[in-house]
C-alpha positions as CSV (number, residue, x, y, z in Angstrom):
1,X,0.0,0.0,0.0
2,X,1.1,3.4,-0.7
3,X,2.1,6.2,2.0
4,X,-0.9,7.9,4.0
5,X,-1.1,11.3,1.5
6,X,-0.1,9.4,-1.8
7,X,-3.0,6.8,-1.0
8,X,-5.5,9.5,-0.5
9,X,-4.4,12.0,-3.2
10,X,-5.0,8.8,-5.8
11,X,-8.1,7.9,-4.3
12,X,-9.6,11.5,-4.5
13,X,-8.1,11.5,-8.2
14,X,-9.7,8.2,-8.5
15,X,-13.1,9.0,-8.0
16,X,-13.0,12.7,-9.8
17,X,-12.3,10.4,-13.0
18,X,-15.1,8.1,-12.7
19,X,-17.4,11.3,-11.4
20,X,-16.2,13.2,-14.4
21,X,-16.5,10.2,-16.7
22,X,-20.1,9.1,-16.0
23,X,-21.2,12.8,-15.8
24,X,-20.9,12.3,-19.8
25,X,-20.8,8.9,-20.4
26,X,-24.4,8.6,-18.8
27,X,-26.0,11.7,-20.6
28,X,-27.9,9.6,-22.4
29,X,-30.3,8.1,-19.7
30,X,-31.6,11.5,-18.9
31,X,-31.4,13.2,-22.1
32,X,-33.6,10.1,-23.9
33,X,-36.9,11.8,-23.1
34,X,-35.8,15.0,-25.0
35,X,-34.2,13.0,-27.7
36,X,-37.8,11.3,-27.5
37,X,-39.5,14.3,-28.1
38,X,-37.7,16.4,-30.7
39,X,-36.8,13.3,-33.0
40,X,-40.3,10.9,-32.5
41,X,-38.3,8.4,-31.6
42,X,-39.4,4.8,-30.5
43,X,-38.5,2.6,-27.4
44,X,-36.6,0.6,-29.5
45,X,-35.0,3.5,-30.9
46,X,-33.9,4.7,-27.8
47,X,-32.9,1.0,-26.8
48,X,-30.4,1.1,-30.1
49,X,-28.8,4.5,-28.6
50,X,-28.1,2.9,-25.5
51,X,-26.7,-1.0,-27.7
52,X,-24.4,1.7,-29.3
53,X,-23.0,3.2,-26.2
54,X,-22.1,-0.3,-25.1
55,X,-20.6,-1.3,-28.4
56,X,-18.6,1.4,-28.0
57,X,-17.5,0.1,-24.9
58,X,-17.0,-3.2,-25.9
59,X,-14.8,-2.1,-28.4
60,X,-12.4,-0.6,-26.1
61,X,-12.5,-3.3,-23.9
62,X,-10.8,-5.2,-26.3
63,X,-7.7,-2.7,-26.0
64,X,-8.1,-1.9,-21.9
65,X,-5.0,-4.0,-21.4
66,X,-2.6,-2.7,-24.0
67,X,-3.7,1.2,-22.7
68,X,-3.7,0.6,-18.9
69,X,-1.4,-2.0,-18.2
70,X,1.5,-1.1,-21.2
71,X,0.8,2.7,-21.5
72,X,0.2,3.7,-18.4
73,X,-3.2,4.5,-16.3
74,X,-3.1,7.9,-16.2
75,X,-2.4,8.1,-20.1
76,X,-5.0,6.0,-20.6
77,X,-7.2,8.2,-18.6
78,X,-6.0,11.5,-20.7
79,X,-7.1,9.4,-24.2
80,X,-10.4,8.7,-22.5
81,X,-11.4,12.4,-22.4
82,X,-9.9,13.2,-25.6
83,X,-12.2,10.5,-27.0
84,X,-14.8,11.7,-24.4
85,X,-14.3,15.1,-26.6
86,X,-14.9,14.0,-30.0
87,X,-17.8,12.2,-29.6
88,X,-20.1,15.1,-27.8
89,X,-18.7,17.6,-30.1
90,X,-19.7,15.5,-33.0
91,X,-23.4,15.2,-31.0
92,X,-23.5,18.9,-31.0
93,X,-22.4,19.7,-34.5
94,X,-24.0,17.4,-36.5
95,X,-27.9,17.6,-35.9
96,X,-29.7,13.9,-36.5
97,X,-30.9,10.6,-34.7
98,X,-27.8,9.1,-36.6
99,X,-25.1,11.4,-35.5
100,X,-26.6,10.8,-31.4
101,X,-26.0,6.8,-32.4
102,X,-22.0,7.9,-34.1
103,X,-21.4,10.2,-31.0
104,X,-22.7,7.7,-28.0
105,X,-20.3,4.6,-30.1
106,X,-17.7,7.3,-29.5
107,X,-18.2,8.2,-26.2
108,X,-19.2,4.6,-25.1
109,X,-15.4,3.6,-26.5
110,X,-13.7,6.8,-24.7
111,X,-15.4,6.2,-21.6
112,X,-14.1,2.0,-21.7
113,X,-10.7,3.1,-20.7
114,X,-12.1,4.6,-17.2
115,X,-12.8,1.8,-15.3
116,X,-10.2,-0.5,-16.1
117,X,-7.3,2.3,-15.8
118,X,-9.0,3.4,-12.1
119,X,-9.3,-0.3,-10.5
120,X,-5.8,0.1,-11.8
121,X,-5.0,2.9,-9.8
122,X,-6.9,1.6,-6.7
123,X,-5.4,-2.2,-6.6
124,X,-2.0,-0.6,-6.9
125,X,-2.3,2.6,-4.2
126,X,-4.4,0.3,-1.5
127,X,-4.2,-3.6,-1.6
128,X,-4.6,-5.8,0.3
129,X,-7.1,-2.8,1.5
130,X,-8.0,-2.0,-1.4
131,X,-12.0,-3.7,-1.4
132,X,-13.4,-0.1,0.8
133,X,-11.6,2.2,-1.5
134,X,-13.0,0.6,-4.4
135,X,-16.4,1.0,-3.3
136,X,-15.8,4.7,-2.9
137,X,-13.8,4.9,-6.2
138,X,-17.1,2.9,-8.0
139,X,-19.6,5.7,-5.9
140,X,-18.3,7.8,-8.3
141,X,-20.4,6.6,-11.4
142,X,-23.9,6.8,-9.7
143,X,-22.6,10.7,-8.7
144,X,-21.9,11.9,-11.9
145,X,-25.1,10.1,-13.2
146,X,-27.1,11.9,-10.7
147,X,-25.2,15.2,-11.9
148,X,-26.1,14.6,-15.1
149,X,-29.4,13.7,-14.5
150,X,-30.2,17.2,-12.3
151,X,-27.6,19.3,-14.7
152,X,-27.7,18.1,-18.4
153,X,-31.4,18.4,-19.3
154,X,-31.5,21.8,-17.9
155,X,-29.3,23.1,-19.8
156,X,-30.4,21.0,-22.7
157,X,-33.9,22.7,-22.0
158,X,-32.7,26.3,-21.2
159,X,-30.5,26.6,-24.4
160,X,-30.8,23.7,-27.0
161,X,-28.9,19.8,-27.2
162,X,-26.4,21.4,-29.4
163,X,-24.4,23.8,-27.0
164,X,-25.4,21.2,-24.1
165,X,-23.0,19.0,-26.0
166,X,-20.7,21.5,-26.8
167,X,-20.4,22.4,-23.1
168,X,-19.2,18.6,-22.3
169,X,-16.9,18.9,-25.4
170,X,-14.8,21.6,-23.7
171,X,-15.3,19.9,-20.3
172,X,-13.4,16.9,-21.9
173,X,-10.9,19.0,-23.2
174,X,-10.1,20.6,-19.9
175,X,-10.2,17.6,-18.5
176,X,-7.6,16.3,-21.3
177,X,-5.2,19.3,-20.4
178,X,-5.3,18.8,-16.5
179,X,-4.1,15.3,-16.3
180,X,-0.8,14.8,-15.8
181,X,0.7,12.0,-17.9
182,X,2.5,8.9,-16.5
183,X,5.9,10.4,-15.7
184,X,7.6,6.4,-16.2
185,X,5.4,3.1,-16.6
186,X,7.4,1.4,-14.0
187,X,6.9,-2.1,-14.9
188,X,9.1,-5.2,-16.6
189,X,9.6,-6.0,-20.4
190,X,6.3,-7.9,-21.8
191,X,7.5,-10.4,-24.1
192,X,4.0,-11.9,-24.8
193,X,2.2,-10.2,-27.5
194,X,-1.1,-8.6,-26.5
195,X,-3.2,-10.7,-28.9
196,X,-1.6,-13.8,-27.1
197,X,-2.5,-12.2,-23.9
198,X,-5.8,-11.4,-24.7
199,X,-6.7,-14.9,-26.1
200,X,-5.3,-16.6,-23.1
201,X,-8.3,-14.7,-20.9
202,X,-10.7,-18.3,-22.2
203,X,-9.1,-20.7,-20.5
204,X,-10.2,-18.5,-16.8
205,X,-13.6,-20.3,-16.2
206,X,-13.9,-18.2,-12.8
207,X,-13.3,-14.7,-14.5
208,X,-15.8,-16.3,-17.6
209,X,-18.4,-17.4,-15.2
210,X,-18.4,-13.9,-13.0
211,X,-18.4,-12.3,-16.3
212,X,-21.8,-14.4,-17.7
213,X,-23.1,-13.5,-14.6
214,X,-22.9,-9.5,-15.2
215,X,-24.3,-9.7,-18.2
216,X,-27.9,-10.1,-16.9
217,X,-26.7,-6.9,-14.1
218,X,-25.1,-4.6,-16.7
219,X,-28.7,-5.8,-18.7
220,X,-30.9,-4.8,-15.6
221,X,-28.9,-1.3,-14.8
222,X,-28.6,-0.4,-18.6
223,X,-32.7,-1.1,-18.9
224,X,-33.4,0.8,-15.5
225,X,-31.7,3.7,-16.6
226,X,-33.1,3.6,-20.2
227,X,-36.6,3.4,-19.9
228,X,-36.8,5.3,-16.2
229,X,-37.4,8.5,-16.8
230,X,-40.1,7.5,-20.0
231,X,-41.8,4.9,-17.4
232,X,-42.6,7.5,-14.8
233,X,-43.9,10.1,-17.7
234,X,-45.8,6.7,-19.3
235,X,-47.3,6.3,-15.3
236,X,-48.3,9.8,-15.4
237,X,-45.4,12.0,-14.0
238,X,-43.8,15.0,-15.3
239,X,-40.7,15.0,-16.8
240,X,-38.9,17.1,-13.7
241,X,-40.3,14.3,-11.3
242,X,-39.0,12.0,-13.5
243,X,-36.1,12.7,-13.6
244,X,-35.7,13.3,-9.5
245,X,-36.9,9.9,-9.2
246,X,-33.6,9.0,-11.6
247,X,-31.3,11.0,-9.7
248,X,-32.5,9.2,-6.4
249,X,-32.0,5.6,-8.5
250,X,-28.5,7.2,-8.6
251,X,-28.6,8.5,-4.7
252,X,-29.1,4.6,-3.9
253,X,-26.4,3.3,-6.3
254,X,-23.9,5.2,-4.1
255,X,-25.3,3.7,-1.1
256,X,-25.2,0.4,-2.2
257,X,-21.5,0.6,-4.4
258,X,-20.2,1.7,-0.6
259,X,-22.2,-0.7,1.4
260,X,-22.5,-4.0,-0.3
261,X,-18.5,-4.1,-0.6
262,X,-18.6,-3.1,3.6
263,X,-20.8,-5.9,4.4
264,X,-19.2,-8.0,2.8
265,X,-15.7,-7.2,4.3
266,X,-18.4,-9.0,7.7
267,X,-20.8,-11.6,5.8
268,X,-20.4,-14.8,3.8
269,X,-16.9,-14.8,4.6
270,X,-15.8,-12.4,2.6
271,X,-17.4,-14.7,-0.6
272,X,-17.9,-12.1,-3.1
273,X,-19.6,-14.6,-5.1
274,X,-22.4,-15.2,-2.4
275,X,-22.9,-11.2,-2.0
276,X,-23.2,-11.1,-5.8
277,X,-25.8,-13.5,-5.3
278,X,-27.8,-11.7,-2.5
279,X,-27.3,-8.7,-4.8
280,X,-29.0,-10.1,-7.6
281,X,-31.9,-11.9,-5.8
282,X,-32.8,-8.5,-4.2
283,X,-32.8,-6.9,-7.4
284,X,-35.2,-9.7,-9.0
285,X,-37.4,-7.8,-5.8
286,X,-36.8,-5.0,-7.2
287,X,-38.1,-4.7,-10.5
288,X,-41.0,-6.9,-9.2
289,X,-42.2,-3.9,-7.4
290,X,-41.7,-1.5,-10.6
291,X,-44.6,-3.3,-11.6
292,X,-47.0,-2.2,-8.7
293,X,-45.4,1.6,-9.5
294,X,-48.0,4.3,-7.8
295,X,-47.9,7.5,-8.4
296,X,-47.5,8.8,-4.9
297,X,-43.8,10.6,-5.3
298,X,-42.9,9.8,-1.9
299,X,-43.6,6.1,-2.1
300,X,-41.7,6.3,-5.7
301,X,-38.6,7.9,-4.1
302,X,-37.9,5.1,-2.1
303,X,-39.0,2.2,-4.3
304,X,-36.1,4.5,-6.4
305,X,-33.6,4.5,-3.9
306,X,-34.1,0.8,-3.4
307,X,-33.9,0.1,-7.1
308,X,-30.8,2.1,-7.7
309,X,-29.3,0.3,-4.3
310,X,-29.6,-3.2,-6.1
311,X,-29.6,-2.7,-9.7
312,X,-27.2,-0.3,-9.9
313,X,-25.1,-0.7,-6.5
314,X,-23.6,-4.2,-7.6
315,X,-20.7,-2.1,-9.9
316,X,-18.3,-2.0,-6.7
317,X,-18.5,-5.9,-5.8
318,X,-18.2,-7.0,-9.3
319,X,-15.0,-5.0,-10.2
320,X,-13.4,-5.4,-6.8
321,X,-13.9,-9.7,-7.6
322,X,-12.7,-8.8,-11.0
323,X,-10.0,-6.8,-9.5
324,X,-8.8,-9.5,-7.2
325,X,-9.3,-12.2,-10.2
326,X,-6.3,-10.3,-11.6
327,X,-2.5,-10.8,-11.1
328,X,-0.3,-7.9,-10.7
329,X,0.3,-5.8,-13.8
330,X,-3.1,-7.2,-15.8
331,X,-6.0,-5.5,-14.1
332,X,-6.6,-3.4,-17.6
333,X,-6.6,-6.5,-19.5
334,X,-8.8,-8.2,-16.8
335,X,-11.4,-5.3,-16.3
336,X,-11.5,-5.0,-20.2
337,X,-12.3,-8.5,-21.0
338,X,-14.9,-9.0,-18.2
339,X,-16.4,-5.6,-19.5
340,X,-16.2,-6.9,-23.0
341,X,-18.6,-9.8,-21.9
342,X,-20.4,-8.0,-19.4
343,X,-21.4,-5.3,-22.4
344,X,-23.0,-7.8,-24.3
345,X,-26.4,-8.0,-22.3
346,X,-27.2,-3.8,-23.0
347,X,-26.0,-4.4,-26.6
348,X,-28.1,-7.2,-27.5
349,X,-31.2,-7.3,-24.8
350,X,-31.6,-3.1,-24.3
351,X,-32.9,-2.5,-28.1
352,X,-34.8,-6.2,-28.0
353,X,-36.5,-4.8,-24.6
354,X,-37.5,-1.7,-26.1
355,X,-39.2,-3.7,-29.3
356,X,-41.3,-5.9,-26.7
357,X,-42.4,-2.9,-24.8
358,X,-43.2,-1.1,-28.3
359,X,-46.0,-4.1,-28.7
360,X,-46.9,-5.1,-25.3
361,X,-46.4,-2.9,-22.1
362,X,-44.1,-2.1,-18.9
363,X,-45.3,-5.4,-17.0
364,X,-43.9,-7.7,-19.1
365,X,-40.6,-5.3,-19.1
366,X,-40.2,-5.8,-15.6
367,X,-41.5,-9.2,-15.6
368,X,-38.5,-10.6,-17.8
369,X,-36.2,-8.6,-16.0
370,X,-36.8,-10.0,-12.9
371,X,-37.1,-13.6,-14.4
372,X,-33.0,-12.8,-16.0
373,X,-32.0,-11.7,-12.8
374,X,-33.3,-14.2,-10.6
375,X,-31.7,-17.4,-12.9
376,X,-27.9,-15.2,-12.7
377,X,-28.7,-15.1,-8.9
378,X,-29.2,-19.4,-8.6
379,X,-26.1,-19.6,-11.4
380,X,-23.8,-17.6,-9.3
381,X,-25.0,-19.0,-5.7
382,X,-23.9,-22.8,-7.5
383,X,-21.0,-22.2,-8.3
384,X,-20.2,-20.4,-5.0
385,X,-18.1,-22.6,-3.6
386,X,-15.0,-22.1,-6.4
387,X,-14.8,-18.6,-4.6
388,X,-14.1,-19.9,-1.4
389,X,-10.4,-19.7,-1.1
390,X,-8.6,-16.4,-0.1
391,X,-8.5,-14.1,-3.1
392,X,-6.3,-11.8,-2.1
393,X,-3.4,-14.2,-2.4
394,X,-4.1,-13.9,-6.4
395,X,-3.6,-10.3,-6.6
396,X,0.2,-10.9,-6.0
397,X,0.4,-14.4,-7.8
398,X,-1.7,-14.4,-10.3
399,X,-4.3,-17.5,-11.1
């Protein structure tokens, strides 16, 4: 572990990242019902902006490795913004449904590098203590969602999309300009090509199996956050309460990224497999009560909260396993190829979603949801067991 002030500086620089990051890279959730409105779009037409945003992700998480763990985390971190940059600038010039989809790839592949090169930054600055500061570090996405959620379409509404966008294309730049690169990558000679490397990530069947396992979370956060904001106008509530009731889902997924990662540190002996399990189950719970959604705001608030604790607030357990999975010198190509996976369930199932509930309604949304989430929950709890040893030996060795 690092010394006292160089520990803390890294974990305050830590979190601004990911706050910074998601203030962005999660624009779209709260900017869908404006993008609704001024282009006629359909669910499933929002559902493909949000597929794109992962694909962008997924196709950086192919390169995670090579940027974090060969040139350096907080180079890594400068590309991000940079790429951060280009794609909200092109948002803001060019003025179409198509150049939203273009943009969102862009910023979805900019905003890949974040969390790999930040567990990075964590594992290195804290192990072995490192599972509480990666809670915190993780806090940081549900934060600059809620900023973005309170912020973004105020502006958006105020002025117009276009110099919303612009406004995050100079914030990226700045961003860019402030972080210092890596003054030496202090690490030995890698004789194994990438590619090599990459490929060899198969044979894990632990890091595979986590990695199935968040596909049906990264599905159920991805379709929360989608179709929020349009559910509570579709149940009768403005677009302002809306949009409070997203920014508490975001108040609870900073409770939750903080607390699961603390309980578990006392329950289940330290299995992060078994909490990842009680995670899931609870969040089968809570998309069960979406569907009994009453439009009494106070009630709603805390259904909300509750919702963004589960469905969102499993981020900080599934990186720190990820994180842990990883030998010394490979969390980037680790974090990118779980992510890689992971991505797959808000590519493929967001815009699929978003076709069933343009021909049927928000029960049987909710109702597959919670099915999804509840056969990951029994899949994980199985295979429980193969989690069992002390994983904070692998860190240091490797698997």
């Amino acid at each position: 572990m690092a010394n006292s002030s160089t520990s803390i500086k890294m974990a305050f620089q830590s979190l601004s990242f990911v706050i910074l990051g998601n203030l962005i890279f999660t624009s779209y959730s709260p900017m869908e019902p404006i993008f609704k409105a001024r282009y006629n779009l359909t669910s499933t037409e929002l559902g493909i902006i949000t597929s794109f945003i992962f694909l962008g992700s997924m196709s950086m998480a192919l390169l995670t490795g090579f940027f974090v763990d060969r040139i350096g985390r907080k180079n890594s971190i400068k590309i991000s913004f940079l790429i951060l940059s280009i794609g909200s600038i092109i948002i803001s010039i060019f003025h179409s449904y198509y150049s939203i989809i273009v943009g969102y790839y862009i910023l979805g592949f900019g905003y890949g590098i974040i969390t790999p090169a930040t567990n990075s930054l964590i594992m290195k600055a804290y192990y072995p203590e490192h599972s509480r500061f990666m809670g915190i570090k993780q806090s940081g996405v549900p934060v600059g969602a809620a900023f973005s959620a309170i912020v973004l379409p105020v502006i958006a509404i105020r002025f117009s999309i276009e110099i919303l966008y612009f406004v995050i294309f100079i914030l990226g730049i700045i961003i860019f300009i402030l972080v210092k690169s890596d003054k030496i990558i202090r690490q030995k000679r890698i004789k194994e090509p990438y590619i090599k490397q990459l490929w060899s990530m198969k044979k894990n069947k632990l890091l595979i199996y986590v990695s199935l396992s968040a596909i049906s979370l990264s599905l159920g956060q991805q379709t929360l956050l989608t179709y929020y904001v349009v559910f509570a106008k579709y149940k009768g509530f403005s677009l302002i309460s809306g949009e409070i009731l997203l920014a508490c889902v975001f108040i609870g997924a900073v409770i939750g990224r903080i607390m699961w990662l603390r309980l578990n540190e006392k329950l289940f002996n330290k299995n992060r497999a078994v909490m990842l399990s009680f995670i899931m189950f609870l969040t089968t719970l809570s998309f069960l009560f979406l569907i009994f959604f009453v439009k009494i705001l106070f009630l709603m608030i805390i259904l909300s909260i509750f919702s963004g604790i589960c469905a969102i607030g499993w981020n900080g357990m599934y990186v720190t396993l990820i994180s842990e999975m990883s030998s010394e010198g490979n969390v980037g190509l680790f974090s990118g190829f779980s992510m890689m996976i992971m991505t797959i369930g808000p590519i493929f199932g967001v815009p699929l979603l978003g076709l069933l509930l343009d021909y049927t309604n928000y029960f049987y949304l909710w109702s597959i949801m919670a099915l999804i989430m509840l056969i990951a929950a029994i899949f994980i709890f199985l295979i429980r067991h193969s989690f069992d040893n002390n994983r904070l030996t692998i860190y240091k060795k490797g698997l």
